[in-house]
C-alpha positions in Angstrom: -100.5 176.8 -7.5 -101.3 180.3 -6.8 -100.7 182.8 -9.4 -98.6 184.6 -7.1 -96.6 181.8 -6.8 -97.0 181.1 -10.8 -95.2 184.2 -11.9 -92.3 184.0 -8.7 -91.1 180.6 -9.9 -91.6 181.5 -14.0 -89.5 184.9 -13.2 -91.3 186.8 -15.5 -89.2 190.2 -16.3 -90.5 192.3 -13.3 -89.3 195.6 -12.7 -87.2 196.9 -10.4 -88.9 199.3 -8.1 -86.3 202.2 -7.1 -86.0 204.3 -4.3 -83.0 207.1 -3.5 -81.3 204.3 -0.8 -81.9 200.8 -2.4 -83.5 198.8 -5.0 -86.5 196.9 -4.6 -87.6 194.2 -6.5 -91.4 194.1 -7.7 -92.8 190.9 -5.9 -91.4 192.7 -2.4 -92.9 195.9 -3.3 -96.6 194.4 -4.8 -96.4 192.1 -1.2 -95.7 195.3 0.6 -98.6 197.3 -0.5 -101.2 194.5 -0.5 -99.8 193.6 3.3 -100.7 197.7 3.8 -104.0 197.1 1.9 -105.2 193.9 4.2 -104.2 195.3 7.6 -106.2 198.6 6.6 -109.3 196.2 5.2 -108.9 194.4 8.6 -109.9 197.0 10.5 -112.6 197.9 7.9 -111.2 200.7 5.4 -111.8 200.2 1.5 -109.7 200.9 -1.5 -110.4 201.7 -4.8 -109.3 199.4 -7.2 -108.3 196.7 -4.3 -110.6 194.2 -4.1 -110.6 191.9 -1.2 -111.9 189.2 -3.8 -109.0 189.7 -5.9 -106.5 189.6 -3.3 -108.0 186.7 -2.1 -107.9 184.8 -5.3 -104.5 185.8 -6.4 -102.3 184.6 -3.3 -105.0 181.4 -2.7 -106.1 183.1 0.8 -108.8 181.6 2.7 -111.3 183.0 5.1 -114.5 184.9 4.8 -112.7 188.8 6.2 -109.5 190.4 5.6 -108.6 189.9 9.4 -108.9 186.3 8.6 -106.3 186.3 5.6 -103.9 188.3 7.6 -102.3 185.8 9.0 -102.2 183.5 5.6 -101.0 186.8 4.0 -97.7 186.8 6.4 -96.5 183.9 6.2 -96.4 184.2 2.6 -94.7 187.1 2.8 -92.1 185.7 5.4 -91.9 182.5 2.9 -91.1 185.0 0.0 -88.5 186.9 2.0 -86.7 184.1 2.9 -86.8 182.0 0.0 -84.7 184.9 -2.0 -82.7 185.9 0.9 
């Protein structure tokens, strides 16, 4: 197992992210900006203090560039969604 998909199944005591119109809750948001981080590293932008390697590593990707994660990336993101929906 991934530990993405360690600390999802241990629900650790995340935090809510809050906005002024809803409440989000912190595995959405963290998928949300490292979806943001991989599209933009796809077409060959950096980040400091994002490495691809780390990403990578954290949600079990495989593939050598960010374009080839993408697609890994989304449909764990799609899982996630509709697994708490």
């Amino acid at each position: 197992m991934t530990p993405f998909i360690t600390e999802v199944h241990n629900e650790i005591n995340a935090p809510v992210v809050s906005t002024t119109r809803f409440k989000l809750d912190h595995f959405a948001f963290q998928l949300a900006a490292h979806h943001l981080n991989l599209k933009l590293m796809a077409k060959g932008l950096r980040f400091k203090g994002v490495r691809f390697k780390d990403l990578k590593k954290y949600y079990g990707l495989k593939g050598r560039t960010a374009a080839d994660c993408l697609q890994q990336f989304e449909q764990i993101e799609n899982e996630y969604h509709n697994n708490k929906g």
